[in-house]
C-alpha positions, 0 to 999 in steps of 0.5 A, a space after each residue: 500500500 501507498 503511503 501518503 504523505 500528509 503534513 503531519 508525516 511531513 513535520 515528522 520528517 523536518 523532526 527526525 532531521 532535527 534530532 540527528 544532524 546527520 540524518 539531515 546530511 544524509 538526504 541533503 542530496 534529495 532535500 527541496 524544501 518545495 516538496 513540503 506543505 505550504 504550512 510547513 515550507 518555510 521551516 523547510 526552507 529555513 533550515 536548508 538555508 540555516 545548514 548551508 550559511 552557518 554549517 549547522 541546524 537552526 534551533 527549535 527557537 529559532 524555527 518557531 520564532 521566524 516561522 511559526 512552525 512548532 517542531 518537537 524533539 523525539 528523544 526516544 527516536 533509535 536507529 531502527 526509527 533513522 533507517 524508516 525515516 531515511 526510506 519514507 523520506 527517499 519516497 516522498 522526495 521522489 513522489 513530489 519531484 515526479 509530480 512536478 515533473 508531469 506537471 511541467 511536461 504537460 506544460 512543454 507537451 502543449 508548447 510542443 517542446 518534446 525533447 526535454 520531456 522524457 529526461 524530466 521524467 527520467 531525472 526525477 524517478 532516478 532521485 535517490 539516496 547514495 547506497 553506492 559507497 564505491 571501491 574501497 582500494 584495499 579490499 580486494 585488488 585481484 577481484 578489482 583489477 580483474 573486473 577491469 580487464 575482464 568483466 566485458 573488458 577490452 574488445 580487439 578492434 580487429 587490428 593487433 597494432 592498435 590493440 597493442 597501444 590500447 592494452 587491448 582494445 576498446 572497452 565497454 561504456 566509453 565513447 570512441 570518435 574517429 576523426 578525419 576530413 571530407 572523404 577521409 574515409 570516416 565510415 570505411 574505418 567504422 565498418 571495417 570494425 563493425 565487421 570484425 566485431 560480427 565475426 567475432 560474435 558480437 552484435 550490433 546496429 550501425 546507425 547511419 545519419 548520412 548514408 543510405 542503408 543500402 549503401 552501407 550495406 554494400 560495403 559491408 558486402 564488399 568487404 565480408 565476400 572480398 569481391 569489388 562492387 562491380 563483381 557483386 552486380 555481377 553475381 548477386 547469386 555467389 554474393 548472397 551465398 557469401 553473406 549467408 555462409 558468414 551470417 550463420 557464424 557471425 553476431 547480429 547485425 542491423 543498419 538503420 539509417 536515420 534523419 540527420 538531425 537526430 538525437 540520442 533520444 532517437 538512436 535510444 528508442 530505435 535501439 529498445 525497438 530492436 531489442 524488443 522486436 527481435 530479441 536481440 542483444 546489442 553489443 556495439 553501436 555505431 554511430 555515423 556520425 556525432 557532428 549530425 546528432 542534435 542534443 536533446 537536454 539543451 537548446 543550441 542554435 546548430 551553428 554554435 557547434 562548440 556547445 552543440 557537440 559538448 551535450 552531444 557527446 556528453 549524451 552519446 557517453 550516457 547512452 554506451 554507459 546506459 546500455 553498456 556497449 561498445 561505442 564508436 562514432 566519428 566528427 569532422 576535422 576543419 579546414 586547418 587540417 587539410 594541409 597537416 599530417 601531424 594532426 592534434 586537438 585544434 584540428 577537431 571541428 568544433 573545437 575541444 569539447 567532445 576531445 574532453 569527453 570522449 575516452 578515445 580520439 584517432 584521426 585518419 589520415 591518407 591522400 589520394 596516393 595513399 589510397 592508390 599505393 592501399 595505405 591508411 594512417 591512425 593517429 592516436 590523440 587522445 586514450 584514457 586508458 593507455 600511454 597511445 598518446 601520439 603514436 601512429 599505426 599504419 594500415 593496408 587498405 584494399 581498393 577493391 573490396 575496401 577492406 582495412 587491414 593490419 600489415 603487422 610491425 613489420 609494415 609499421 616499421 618500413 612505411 613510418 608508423 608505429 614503432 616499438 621503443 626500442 626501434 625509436 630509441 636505435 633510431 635516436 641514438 647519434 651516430 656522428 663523432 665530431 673531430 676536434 678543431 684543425 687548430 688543435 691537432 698537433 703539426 697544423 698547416 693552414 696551406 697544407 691542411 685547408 687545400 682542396 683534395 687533389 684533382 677538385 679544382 679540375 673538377 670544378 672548371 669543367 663543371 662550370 665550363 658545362 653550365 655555361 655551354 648548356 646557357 649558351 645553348 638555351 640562349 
């Protein structure tokens, strides 16, 4: 059965709290003095206002001479009646906060202003007290590191190199952004993982909010079967058996394609959609891409893109938290990067604020001739799990079937890319012995010592003599 809160539970709960100081402490967090009866709002608000000021609770005197409200001491209250006190109380906050709450959204509903509804909501059934009291270090470090890397822990990427700078790969709950320019190859990266992950068993959707799910499809085809687009409109048949062979031992795949525009509300209900439907579990999401996502806590005029892609990224964290799953999306670079090919925070559009967000940040870099000659460059900007920082692995890259690669240390090492300590450490060392001053050695003739070597004079008049021929010629 329901309790109901009238005034007079309401003034027993401003009387608990002023029986133990540190039951008020404990609430403090879910306290709103607007939550009370009118006739007790002001005794409410006096001592929210008393604690905060003077660091301790009013007195009884006080709140019944500046309010008028008669609050009486329960010297017989134990910790058994503090346990109810801290329940009850916890119930009645979240009633009062949800009840505001509805009504408020009624109010947005009629001025057709949805987005913030559902958080509202959202934000006042969560209200609650703090039980989780975190990890206590001591305790148990083989059980806390243990949970760290294994409990949905690091998931390979599907490229070793990239692995290794991650101490293993990407991780649960955290947001990934591969940054690149215009045609840089944002969405081939994101598919080429998408694909690995479904071999390995996992499942996903792919979320698109510039490509067609065709489109994103057919890539996908291309790089599952090995076969170039135009091989696979030519035999449909061979493609499809292809698919279905690999699909049988694969993970769950979904591509939906969505306005852009779109917020996280919209990637969120299609994704309890899917589940729902089919019963699917989700075990990654991608999202192509974070520059296209609208926030949804906050109004922003789109072409203020600093604060736009904060609450975006923000709520795009929330939501691989909420549903625990792999993330990765993708932003633009600007134009000062198109020249570059050291890229670094100022290169992002938008600027730092989804750098600060995200768990982990590469850009893509590559040219035409790169992508003629199969190549493909990751450059770690930011990792906060790993020492990646400035590293740079090199990938191969198949222009037929658009399939990304892992060429191993060794192709790091020959094509300029990641390479291990010790490699970059023999690469440093000097190698160049200087020779002490000519003035200093023992026996020095100005003359004898500074001449040119034998036969260098002839050589030099015959090169001019050479050039000026060719002069005269072109003259």
């Amino acid at each position: 059965m329901a309790t109901e809160y009238t005034p007079e539970l309401q003034k027993l709960f401003l009387e608990m709290m002023m029986q133990d100081a540190q039951s008020f402490v404990r609430v403090a967090n879910i306290y709103n003095p607007e939550n009370f009866d009118r006739s007790l709002r002001e005794a409410a608000k006096l001592i929210a206002s008393h604690s905060a000021e003077y660091k301790t609770l009013p007195t009884y005197e006080q709140i019944r001479a500046l309010t008028g409200v008669e609050l009486r001491p329960i010297p017989e209250a134990g910790d058994g009646h503090q346990e109810w006190f801290m329940k009850e109380f916890e119930g009645f906050s979240r009633k009062e906060e949800l009840s505001r709450a509805i009504l408020k959204a009624a109010d947005l509903l009629e001025e057709g202003d949805y987005d913030p509804v559902e958080k509202l909501i959202k934000d006042a059934v969560q209200i609650g007290l703090t039980k989780d009291l975190g990890t206590d270090y001591f305790a148990d470090p083989h059980a806390r590191i243990d949970k760290y890397f294994n409990s949905g822990g690091q998931v390979s990427t599907g490229w070793p190199t990239m692995d290794k700078i991650l101490y293993g790969g990407f991780s649960r709950g955290e947001l990934n952004i591969f940054a690149g320019g215009s045609g840089s190859g944002k969405s081939l990266v994101m598919m080429n993982i998408a694909l690995s992950w479904l071999q390995a068993g996992l499942s996903g959707v792919y979320i698109s909010l510039e490509l067609s799910e065709e489109l994103v499809a057919l890539r996908t085809d291309a790089m599952l079967t090995s076969m170039g687009t135009k091989d696979i409109r030519k035999d449909i048949d061979t493609t499809e058996l292809k698919v279905k062979m690999v699909g049988k031992k694969s993970g769950k795949y979904r591509i939906k394609a969505l306005p852009a525009q779109s917020n996280v509300n919209d990637i969120r209900s299609f994704i309890k959609e899917y589940q729902i439907q089919t019963n699917n579990k989700v075990d990654f999401v991608m999202c192509d891409y974070l520059d296209l996502v609208m926030p949804v806590s906050v109004k922003v005029n789109p072409n203020d893109q600093f604060i736009k892609d904060k609450y975006v990224a923000e709520e795009l964290r929330n939501l691989s938290q909420e549903l625990g799953v792999l993330f990765v999306t993708a932003s633009q670079l600007n134009r000062s990067a198109v020249e570059e090919i050291e890229f670094d925070h100022s290169h992002i559009a938008g600027g730092i604020s989804k750098i600060n967000t995200a768990d982990n940040v590469f850009g893509i870099f590559t040219s035409r001739a790169m992508k003629e000659r199969g190549r493909y460059q990751i450059q770690c900007m930011k990792s906060r799990s790993s020492t990646g920082v400035g590293q740079k692995i090199d990938l191969e890259y198949n222009i037929e079937t658009m399939r990304i690669t892992d060429p191993g240390e060794e192709g790091q090492e020959s094509n300029g890319g990641y390479k291990p300590a010790t490699s970059i450490l023999n690469q440093i060392k000097t190698t160049t012995t200087v020779n002490a001053l000519p003035q200093a050695r023992e026996g020095f003739n100005l003359e004898r010592d500074t001449a040119p070597p034998p036969g260098s004079t002839v050589e030099s008049t015959k090169l001019k003599q050479m050039l000026a021929g060719l002069k005269a010629k072109s003259e």
